[in-house]
VORO-619009 format. One line per field, with one value per residue (C-alpha): residue in one letter; x, z negated, y negated. Coordinates in Angstrom, 3 decimals, decimal comma, m for minus. Layout:
BEGIN
aa	A;...
xx	X;...
zz	Z;...
yy	Y;...
END
This chain:
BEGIN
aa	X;X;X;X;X;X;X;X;X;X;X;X;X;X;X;X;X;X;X;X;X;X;X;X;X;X;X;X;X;X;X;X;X;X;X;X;X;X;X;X;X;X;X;X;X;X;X;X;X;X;X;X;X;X;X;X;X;X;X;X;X;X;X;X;X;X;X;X;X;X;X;X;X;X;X;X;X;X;X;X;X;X;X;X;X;X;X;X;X;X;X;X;X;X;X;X;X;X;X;X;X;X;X;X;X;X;X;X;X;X;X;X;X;X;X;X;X;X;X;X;X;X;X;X;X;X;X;X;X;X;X;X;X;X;X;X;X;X;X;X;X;X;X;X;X;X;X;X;X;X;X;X;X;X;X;X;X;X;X;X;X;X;X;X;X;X;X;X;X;X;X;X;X;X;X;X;X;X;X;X;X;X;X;X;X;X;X;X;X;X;X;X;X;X;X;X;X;X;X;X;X;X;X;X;X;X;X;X;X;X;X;X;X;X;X;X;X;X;X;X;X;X;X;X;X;X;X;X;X;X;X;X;X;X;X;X;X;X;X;X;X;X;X;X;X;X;X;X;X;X;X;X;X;X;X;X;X;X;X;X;X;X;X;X;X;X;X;X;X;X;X;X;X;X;X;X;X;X;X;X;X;X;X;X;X;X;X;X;X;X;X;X;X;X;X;X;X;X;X;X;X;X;X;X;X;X;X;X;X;X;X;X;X;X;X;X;X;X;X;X;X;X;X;X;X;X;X;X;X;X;X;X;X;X;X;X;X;X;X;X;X;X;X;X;X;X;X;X;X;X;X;X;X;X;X;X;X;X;X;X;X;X;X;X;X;X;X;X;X;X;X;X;X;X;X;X;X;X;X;X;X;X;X;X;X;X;X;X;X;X;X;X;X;X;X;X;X;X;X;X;X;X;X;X;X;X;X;X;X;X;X;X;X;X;X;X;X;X;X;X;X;X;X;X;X;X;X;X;X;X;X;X;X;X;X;X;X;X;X;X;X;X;X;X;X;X;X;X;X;X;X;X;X;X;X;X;X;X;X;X;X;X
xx	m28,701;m27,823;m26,234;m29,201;m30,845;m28,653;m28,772;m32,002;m32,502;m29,659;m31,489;m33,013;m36,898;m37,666;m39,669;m43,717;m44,058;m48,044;m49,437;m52,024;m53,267;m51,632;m53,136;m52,054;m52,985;m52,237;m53,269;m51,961;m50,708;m52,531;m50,712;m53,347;m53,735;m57,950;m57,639;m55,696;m52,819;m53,075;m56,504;m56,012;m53,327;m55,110;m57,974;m55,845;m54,465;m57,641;m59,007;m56,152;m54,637;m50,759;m50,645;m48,253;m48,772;m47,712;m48,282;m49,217;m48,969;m47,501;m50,071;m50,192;m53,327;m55,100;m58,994;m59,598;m58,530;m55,423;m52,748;m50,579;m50,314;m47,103;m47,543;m45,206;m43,395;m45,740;m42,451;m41,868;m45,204;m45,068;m41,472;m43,547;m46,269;m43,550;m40,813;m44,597;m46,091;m42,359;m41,796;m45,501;m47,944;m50,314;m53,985;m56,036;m55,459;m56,975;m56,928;m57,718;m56,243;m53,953;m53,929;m53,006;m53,798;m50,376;m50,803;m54,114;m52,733;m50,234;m51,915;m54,447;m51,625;m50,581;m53,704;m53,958;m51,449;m52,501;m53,735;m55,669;m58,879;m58,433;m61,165;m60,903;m62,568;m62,202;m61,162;m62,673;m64,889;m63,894;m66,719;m67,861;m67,947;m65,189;m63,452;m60,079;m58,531;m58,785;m60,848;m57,580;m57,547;m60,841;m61,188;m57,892;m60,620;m62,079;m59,217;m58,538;m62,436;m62,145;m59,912;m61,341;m62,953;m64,968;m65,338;m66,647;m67,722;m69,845;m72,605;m70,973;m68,353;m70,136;m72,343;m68,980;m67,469;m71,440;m73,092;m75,949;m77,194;m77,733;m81,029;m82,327;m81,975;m83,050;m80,496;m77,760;m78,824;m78,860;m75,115;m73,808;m74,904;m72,888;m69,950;m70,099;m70,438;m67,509;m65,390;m65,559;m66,957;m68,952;m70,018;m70,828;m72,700;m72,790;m75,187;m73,801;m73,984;m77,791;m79,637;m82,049;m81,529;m81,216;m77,646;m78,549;m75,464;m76,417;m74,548;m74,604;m73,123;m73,791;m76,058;m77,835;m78,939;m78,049;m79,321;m77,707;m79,678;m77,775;m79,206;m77,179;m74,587;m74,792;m71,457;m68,712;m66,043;m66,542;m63,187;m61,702;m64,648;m64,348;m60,976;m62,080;m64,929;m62,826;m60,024;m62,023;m63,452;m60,483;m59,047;m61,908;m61,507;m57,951;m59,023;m61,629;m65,106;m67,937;m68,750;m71,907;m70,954;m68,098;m69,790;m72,611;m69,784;m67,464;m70,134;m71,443;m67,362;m67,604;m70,431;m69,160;m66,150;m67,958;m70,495;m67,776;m64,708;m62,227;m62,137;m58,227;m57,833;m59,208;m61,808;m64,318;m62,239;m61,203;m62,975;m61,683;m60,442;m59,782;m63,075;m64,168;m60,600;m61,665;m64,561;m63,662;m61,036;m63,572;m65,454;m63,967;m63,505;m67,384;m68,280;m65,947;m68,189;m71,570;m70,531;m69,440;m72,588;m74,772;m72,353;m72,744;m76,394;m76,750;m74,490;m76,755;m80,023;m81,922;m85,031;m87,194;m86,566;m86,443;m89,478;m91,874;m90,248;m86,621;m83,920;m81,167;m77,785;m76,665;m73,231;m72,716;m69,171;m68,053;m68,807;m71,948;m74,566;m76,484;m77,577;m74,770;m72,277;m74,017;m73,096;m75,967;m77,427;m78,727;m82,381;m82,249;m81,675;m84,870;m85,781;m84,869;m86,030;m82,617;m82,245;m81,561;m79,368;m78,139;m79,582;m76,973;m73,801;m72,995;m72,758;m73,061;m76,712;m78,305;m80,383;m83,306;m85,784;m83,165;m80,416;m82,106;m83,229;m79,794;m78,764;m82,170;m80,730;m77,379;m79,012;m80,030;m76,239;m73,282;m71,965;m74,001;m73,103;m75,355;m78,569;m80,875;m84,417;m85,971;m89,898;m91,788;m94,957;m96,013;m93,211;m90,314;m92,275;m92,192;m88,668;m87,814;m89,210;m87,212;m84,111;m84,302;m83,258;m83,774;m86,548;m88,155;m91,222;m93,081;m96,879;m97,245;m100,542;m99,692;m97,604;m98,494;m99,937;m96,899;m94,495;m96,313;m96,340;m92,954;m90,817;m88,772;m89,388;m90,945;m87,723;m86,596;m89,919;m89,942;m86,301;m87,301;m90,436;m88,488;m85,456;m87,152;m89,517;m86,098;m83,914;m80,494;m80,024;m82,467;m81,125;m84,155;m86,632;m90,142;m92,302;m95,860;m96,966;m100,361;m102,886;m99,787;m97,060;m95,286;m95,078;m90,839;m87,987;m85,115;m81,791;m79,164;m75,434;m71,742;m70,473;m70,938;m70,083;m72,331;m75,505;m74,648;m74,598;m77,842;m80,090;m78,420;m79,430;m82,954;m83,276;m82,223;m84,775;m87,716
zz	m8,046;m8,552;m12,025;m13,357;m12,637;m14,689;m17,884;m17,627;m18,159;m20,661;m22,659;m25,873;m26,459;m29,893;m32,437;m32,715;m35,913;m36,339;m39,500;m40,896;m44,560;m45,891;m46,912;m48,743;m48,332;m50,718;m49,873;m47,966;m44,445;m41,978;m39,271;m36,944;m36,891;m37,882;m41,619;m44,390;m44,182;m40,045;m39,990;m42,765;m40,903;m37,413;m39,061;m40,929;m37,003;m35,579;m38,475;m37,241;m40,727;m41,433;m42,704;m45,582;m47,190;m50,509;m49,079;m51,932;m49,886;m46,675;m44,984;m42,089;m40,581;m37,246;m35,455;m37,038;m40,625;m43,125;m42,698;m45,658;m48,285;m50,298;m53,155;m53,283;m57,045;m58,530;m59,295;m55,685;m55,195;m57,926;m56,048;m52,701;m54,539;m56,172;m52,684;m50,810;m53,560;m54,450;m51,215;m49,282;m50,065;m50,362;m50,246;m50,861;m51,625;m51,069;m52,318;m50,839;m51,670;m54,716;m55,277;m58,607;m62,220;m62,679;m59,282;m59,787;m63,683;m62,113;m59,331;m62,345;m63,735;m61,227;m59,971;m63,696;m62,785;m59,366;m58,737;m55,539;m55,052;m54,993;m52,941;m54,435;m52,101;m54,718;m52,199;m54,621;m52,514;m49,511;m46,084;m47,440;m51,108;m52,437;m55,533;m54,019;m57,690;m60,330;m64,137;m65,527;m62,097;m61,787;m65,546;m64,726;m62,338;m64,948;m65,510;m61,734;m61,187;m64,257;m61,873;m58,971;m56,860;m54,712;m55,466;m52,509;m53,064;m51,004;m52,712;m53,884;m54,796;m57,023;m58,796;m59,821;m61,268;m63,181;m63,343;m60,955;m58,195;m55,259;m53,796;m52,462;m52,722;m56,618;m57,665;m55,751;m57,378;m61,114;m59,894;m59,010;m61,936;m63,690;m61,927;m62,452;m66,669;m66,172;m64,962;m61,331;m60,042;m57,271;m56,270;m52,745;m52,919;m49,020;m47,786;m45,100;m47,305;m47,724;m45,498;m43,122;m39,964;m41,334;m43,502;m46,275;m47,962;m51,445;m52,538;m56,416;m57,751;m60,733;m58,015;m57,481;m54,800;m50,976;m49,123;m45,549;m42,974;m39,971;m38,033;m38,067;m35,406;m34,716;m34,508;m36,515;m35,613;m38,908;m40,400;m41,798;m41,275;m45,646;m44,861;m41,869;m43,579;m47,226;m45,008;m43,000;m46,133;m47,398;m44,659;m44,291;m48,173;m47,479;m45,262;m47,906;m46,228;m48,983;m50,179;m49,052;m45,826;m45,332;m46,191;m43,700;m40,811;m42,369;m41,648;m38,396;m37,479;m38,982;m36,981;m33,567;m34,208;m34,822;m32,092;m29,681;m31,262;m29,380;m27,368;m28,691;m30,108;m29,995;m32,918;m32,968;m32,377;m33,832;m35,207;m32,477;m34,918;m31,925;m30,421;m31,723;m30,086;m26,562;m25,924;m27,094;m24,686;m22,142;m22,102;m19,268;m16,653;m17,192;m16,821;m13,817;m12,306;m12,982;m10,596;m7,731;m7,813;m7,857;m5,043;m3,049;m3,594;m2,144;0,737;1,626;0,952;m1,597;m1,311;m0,543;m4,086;m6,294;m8,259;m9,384;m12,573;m11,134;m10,940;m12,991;m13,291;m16,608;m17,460;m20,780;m22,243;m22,856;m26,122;m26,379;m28,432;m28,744;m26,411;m27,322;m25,920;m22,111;m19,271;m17,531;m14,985;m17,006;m15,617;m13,238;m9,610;m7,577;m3,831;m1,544;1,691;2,903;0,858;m2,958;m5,428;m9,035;m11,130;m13,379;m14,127;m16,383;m20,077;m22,517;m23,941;m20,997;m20,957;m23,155;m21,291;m18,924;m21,633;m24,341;m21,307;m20,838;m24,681;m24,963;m22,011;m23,551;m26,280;m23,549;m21,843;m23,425;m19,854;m18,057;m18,317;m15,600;m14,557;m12,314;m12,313;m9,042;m7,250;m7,713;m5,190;m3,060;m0,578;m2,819;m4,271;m0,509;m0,241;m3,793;m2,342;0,818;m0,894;m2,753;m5,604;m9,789;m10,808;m14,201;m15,023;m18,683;m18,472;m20,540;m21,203;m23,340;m25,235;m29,590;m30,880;m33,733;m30,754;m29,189;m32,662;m32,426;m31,014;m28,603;m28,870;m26,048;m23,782;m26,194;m26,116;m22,576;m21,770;m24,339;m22,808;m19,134;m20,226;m22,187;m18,746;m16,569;m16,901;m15,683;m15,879;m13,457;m11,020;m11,410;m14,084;m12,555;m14,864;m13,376;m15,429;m16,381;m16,972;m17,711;m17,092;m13,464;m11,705;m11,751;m10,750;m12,581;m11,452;m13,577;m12,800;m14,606;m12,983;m10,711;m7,511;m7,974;m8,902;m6,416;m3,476;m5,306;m4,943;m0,943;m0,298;m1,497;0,625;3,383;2,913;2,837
yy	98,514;95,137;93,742;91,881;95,266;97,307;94,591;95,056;99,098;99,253;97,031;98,857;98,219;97,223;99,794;99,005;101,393;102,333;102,961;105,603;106,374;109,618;112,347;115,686;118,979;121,504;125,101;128,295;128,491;130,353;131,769;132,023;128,505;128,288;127,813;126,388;124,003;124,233;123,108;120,746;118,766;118,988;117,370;114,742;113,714;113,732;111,489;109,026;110,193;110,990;114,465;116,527;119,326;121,295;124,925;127,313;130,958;132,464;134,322;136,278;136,370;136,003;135,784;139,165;139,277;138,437;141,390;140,263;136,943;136,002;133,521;130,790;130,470;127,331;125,277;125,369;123,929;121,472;120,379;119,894;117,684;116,170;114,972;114,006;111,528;110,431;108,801;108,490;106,377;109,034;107,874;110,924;114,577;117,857;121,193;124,454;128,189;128,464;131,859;131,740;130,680;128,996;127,125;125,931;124,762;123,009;120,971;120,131;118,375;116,454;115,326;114,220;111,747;110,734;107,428;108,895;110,577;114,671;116,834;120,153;122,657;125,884;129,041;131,572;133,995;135,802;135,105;139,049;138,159;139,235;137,459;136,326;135,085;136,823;135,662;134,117;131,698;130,893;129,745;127,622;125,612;124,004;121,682;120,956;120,157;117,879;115,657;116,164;113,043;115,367;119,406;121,537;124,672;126,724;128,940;131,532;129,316;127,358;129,984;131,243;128,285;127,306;130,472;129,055;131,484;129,343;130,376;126,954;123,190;122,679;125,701;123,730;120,048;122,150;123,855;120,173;118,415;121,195;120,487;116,629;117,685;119,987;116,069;115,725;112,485;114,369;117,663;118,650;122,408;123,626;125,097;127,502;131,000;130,377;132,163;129,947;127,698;124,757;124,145;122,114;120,500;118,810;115,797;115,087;111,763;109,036;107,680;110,817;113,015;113,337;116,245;116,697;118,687;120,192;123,116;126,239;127,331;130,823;132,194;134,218;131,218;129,310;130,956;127,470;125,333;124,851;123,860;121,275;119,937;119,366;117,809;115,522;114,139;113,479;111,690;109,388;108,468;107,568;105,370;103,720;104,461;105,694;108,646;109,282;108,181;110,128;113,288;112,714;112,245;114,573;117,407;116,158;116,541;119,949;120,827;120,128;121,870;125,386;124,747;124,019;126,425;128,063;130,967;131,920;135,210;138,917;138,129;135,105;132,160;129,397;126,009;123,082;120,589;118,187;118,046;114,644;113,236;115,274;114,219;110,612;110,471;112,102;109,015;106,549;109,882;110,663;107,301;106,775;110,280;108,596;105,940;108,504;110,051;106,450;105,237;108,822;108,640;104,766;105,359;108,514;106,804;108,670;106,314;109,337;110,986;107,703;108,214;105,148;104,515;104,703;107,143;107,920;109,901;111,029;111,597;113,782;113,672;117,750;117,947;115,267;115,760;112,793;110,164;107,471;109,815;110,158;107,283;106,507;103,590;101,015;99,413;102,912;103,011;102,011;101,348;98,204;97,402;98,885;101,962;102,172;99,937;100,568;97,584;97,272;98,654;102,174;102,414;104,567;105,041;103,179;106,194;107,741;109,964;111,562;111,691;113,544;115,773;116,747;116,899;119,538;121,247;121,581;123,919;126,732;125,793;123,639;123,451;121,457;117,679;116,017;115,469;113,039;112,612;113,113;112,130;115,597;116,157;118,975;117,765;118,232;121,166;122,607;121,939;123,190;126,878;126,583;126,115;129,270;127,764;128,922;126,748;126,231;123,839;123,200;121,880;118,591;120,166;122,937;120,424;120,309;117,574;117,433;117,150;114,498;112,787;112,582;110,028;111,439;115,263;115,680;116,134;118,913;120,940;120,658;121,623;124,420;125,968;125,561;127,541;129,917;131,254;131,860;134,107;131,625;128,257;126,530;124,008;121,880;121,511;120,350;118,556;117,983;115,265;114,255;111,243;108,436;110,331;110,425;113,630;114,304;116,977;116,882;118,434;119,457;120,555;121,514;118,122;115,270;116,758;119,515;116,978;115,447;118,211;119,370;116,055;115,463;118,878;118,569;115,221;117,172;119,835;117,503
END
């Protein structure tokens, strides 16, 4: 190694610091990772937030239940608040389990004296019902939700702290305007304890009412999803975005997380606080497959299945679910006199028929990712038999009016009514068309090799 060589390794590299809003969490631990100050701080980092924590209780819990709790003295919490906001420049807070009355008094004072906004998501009621403070706690709420920026409490939740039973959306309006007379500045009452399969989360503020519709996820992994949803929306108000705004991304967030949880544990899971970051950073390798299936398919000369209005391969990131996040060809891929060419390049939401195809297929089977759109006549139909192959078809015929009616629903009805008649996932979806509408096959697959192999092999069959 020569000299200059050597100067030039020993040489230290100067610091780039970063900076990030900070954000406080003040609740229990959980052990098992899914709830409290865990999930708190994993949602902080993937809100590009800088997370601390006053931790209230020591639990130890897993995927199947909490096995034992021990409260932490509420001067040693008060000393935790105290060493964070002493030295960070904390930019929101939030609250979550605080056990007891003397805790919850004294985070009531200090968010007195905070010059940030406090979420207070009010851990009051166990998933099964059960009261988890006891009267003398729950009255020592009022104070703490006179304070509070943002309070969060689920139905049972907040028929506890007003006296409202939550039975639909004008109960939960009454129940938030209660909260906002009891001090806070807003009250979100979520939906998720009401029975029905759409969530409705009402949003009650000096500008009035937000309702936010999500459909339900059906699965037992929501353990901490209060926790993720409280903490996301605190994060995002560190970093200054609105209200209203924050709560409708806040639960989108939330909603991924449960759909796509975490197979870790002996009970349900856990809620995958990092999914947003995953498939965000999924976006350049999908893309990058999309290509290597458009440049497989013009090297092996597809012409014979481009259909009249073009081809198209659709990409989905892993955890996609909606048309911005799939990487498709934009302007399609369409016939030469030589073979087939891509017109353009690949982006993300070059693609509206195909992609909400895929998104509607996702439903029936989170693991498929692509699909391409493929000529359907009694050729290919031939071929389609001789490959022995699951196949699924919907009739445009038999489609509703009110779907029709709608922009864009048609995709999801179909992928519906194909699914539905199989009994696995189909490797092609036929779709016969009708006066208008182009005759078309459309393959799906877990990834881009596989579509791939798929569409060569039907070429080959015809």
């Amino acid at each position: 190694m020569s000299d200059e060589s050597r100067q030039t390794t020993s040489q230290t590299r100067i610091p780039a610091p970063a900076e990030k809003p900070v954000v406080l969490t003040i609740a229990g631990s959980d052990s098992g990772g899914g709830a409290g100050v865990q999930a708190d701080c994993k949602t902080f980092e993937a809100h590009d937030a800088f997370g601390t924590s006053a931790v209230t209780a020591v639990t130890a819990q897993n995927t199947r239940g909490v096995e034992s709790t021990h409260v932490l003295p509420a001067e040693e919490v008060a000393a935790q608040i105290d060493a964070v906001t002493g030295d960070f420049d904390v930019r929101a807070a939030k609250t979550g389990m605080l056990a007891t009355a003397e805790i919850v008094r004294t985070v009531a004072e200090r968010a007195a004296r905070a010059e940030f906004p406090v979420v207070v998501d009010p851990v009051m009621v166990a998933a099964s019902g059960d009261r988890l403070l006891n009267p003398e706690a729950e009255a020592a709420y009022e104070n703490l939700i006179a304070e509070a920026a943002l309070v969060t409490p689920n139905a049972d939740e907040a028929e506890v702290l007003t006296g409202v039973a939550i039975a639909g959306t004008e109960s939960a309006i009454e129940a938030g305007e209660e909260l906002r007379s009891m001090g806070a500045d807003a009250a979100l009452v979520k939906g998720g304890h009401v029975p029905g399969e759409t969530v409705r989360d009402v949003l009650v503020t000096d500008e009035g009412v937000e309702i936010f519709r999500h459909p339900r996820v059906e699965t037992d992994a929501t353990h901490g999803s209060g926790c993720t949803l409280s903490a996301a929306i605190a994060a995002l108000l560190a970093r200054g975005n609105n209200l209203n705004n924050t709560v409708e991304a806040s639960a989108d967030f939330m909603e991924r997380a449960v759909r796509y949880h975490l197979d870790v544990g002996e009970g349900p899971g856990a809620v995958h606080h990092a999914v947003g970051v995953r498939n965000r950073a999924a976006r350049e390798s999908t893309a990058e497959e999309v290509r290597a299936v458009v440049q497989n398919f013009v090297e092996a000369d597809v012409s014979d299945l481009v259909p009249e209005v073009g081809m198209n391969v659709v990409g989905a990131t892993p955890y996609a679910e909606e048309t911005g996040e799939t990487a498709a060809v934009e302007g399609r891929i369409t016939r030469t006199f030589s073979g087939v060419k891509p017109n353009r390049g690949v982006r993300f939401g070059a693609s509206s028929h195909v992609a909400r195809f895929l998104l509607a297929c996702r439903e029936f089977d989170p693991d498929l990712r692509f699909a391409v759109n493929c000529r359907f006549d009694s050729d290919v139909e031939a071929a389609l038999d001789s490959l022995d192959w699951e196949v699924a078809e919907y009739d445009r015929g038999a489609e509703p009016d009110e779907v029709k009616e709608r922009e864009g629903s048609t995709m999801q009805w179909g992928a519906r009514r194909a699914f539905e008649s199989v009994e696995e996932t189909p490797v092609a979806v036929l779709d016969r068309g009708e006066v208008g509408k182009e005759a078309i096959v459309k393959m799906v697959a877990e990834d881009g090799h596989e579509v791939t192999e798929r569409v060569l092999a039907l070429l080959d069959a015809l």
